[in-house]
C-alpha positions in Angstrom: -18.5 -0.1 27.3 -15.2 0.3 28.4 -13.9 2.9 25.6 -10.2 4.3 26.0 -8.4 6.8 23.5 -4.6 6.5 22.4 -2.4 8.3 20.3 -1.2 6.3 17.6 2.4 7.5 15.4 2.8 6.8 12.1 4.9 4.0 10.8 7.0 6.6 8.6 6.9 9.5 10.3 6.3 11.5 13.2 2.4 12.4 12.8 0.1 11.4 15.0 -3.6 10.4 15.2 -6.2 9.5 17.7 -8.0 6.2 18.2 -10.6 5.0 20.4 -10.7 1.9 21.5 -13.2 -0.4 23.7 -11.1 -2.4 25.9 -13.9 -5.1 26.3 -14.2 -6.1 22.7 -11.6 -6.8 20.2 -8.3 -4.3 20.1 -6.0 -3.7 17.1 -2.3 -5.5 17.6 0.9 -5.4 15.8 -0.3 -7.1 13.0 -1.9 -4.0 11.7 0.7 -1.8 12.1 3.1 -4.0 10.6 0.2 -4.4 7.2 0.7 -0.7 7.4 4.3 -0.6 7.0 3.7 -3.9 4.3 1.3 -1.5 2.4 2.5 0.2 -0.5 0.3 3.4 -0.6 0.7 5.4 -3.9 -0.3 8.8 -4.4 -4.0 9.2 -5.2 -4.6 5.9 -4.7 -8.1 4.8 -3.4 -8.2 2.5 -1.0 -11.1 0.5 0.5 -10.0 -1.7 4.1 -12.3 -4.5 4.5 -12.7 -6.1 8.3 -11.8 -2.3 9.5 -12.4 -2.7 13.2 -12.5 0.0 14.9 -10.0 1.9 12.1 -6.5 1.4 12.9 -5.3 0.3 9.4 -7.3 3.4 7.6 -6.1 5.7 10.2 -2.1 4.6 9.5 -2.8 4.2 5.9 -3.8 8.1 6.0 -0.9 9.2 7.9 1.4 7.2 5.8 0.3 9.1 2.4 -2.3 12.3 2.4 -3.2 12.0 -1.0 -5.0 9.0 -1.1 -8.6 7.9 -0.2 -9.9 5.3 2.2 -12.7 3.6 3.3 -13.0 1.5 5.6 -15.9 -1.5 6.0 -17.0 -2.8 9.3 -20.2 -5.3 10.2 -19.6 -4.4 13.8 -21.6 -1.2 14.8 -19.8 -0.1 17.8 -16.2 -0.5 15.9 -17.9 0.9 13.0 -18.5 4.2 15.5 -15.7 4.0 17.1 -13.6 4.3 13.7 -15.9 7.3 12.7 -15.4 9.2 16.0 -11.7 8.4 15.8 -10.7 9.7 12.1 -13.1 12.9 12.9 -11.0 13.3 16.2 -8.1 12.8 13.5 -8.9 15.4 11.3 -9.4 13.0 8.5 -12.9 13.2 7.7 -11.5 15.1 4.0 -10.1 11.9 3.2 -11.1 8.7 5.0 -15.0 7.6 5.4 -16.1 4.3 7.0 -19.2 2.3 6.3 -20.9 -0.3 9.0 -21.6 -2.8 6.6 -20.8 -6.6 5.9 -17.9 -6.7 3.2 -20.4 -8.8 1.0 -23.2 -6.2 0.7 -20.8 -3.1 0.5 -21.0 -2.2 -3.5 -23.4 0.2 -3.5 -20.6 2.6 -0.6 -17.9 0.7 -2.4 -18.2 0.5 -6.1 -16.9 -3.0 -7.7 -13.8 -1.8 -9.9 -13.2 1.4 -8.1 -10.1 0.6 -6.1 -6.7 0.9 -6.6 -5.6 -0.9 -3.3 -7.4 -3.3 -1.3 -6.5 -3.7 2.4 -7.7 -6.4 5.0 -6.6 -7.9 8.8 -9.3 -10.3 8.6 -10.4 -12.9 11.2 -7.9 -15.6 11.4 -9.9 -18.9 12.4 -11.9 -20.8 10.5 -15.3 -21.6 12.5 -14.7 -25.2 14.0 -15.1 -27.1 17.4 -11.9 -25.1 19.5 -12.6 -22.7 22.0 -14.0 -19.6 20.8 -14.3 -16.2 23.2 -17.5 -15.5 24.8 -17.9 -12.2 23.9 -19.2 -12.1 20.0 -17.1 -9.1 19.2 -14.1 -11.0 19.5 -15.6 -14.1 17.9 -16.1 -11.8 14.7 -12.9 -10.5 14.9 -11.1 -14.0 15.6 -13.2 -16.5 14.0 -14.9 -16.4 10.2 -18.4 -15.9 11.4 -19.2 -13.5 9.4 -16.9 -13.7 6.3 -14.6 -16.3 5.4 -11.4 -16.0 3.7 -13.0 -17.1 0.7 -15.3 -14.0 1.3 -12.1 -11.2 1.6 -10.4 -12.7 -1.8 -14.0 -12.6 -3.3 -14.5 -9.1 -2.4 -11.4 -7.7 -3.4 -11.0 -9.0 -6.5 -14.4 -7.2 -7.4 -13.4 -3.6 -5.8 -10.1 -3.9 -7.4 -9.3 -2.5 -11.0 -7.3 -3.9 -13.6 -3.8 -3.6 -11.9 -4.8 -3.3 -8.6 -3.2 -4.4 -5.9 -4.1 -6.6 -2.4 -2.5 -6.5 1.2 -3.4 -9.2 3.5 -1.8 -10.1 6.7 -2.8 -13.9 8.1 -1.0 -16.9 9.4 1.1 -18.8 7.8 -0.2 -22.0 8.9 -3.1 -21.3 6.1 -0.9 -20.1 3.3 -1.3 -22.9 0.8 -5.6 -21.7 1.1 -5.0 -18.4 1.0 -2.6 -18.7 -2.4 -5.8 -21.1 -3.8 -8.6 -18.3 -2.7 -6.6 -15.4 -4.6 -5.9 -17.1 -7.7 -9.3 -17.8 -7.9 -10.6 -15.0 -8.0 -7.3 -13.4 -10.5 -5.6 -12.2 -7.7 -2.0 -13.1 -8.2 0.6 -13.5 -5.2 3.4 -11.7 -5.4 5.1 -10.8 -2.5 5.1 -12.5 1.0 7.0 -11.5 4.6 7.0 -13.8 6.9 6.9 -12.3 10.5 8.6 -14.0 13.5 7.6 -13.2 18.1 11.3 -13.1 17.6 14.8 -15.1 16.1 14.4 -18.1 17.7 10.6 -19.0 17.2 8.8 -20.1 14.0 6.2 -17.3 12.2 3.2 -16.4 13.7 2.1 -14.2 10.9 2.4 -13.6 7.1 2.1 -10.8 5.1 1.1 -10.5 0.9 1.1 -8.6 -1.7 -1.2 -10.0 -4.8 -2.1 -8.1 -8.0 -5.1 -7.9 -9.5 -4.8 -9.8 -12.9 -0.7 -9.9 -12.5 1.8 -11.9 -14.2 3.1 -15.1 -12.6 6.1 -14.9 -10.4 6.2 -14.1 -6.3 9.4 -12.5 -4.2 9.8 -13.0 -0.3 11.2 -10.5 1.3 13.2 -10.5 4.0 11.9 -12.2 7.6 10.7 -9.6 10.5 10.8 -10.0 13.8 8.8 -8.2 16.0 11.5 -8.4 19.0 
């Protein structure tokens, strides 16, 4: 193991929190902090983050608003420890909890119905012939090994109450799918952000907002670029 700690700011203010990381598996990115910022975190809102990692998106979510309460999934024991150590080391352990399971066999931590917000960075790839990493951590983190986007929509729309609301960041290159998986399963887009590497180059990643049961009828905000 290889672990490391960093301080990590809020998106919104100037708090801080601790996270550990393991620089020989799979690292958070800017993708997470920008599903952070995406997130629209209510008051007393409960919150469960599916494909958690090692915890970055329930650690921001919690400095972004201290009245709510998270918990975060993980199939990957190490991350799954990692995240624990890291919202302890936090100060968070009043308010954020996370469960080493796989997202499809995590009702009875996670009751179906029970959320007000469902969160997820999940693994991008779909399982095919290209080149995957050697080390499996990363293959579960990249590649939909262990749950497929057809999983996360699933999932969500049976933690999420009437009402409830969905924040996904993916790529673009899969957003007709990902459109098809939510209203499937009554999840109802309704806002996207398209994120550019910068002004010049096409998005890398996309960012949604769907509603659990919601009317017809999507906005898209404004591009981002990250530089």
């Amino acid at each position: 193991m290889a672990e490391t700690t960093e301080v990590l700011r809020s998106v919104d203010s100037e708090e801080t929190c601790t996270i550990i990381q393991d620089k020989s598996e799979f690292c958070f990115g800017c993708d997470a902090v920008l599903l952070a910022s995406f997130a629209r975190i209510k008051s007393r809102d409960r919150v469960c983050d599916l494909c958690s990692g090692n915890g970055v998106l329930p650690l921001l979510l919690a400095m972004k608003n201290h009245d709510c309460r998270i918990t975060g999934v993980e199939l990957q024991e190490h991350a799954a420890d990692m995240a624990a150590r890291s919202i302890a080391a936090s100060g968070f352990s009043d308010r954020v909890r996370m469960v080493n399971a796989d997202i499809n066999n995590c009702f009875n931590a996670v009751p179906k119905n029970s959320c007000t917000v469902v969160t997820c960075n999940p693994p991008y790839e779909a399982v095919s012939n290209q080149k995957q990493s050697p080390k499996e951590a990363k293959q579960l983190a990249r590649h939909e090994i262990a749950c497929t986007l057809d999983d996360v929509c699933r999932v969500a729309g049976l933690l999420l109450n009437s009402t409830g609301r969905f924040y996904m960041v993916h790529r673009p290159k899969r957003l007709a799918e990902i459109c098809t998986c939510l209203t499937k399963y009554q999840l109802e887009p309704k806002r996207f952000q398209f994120v550019h590497p910068d002004k010049d180059h096409a998005a890398t990643m996309v960012l949604i907002e769907a509603v659990k049961c919601g009317q017809s009828g999507a906005i898209i905000e404004p591009a981002a670029c990250v530089r």
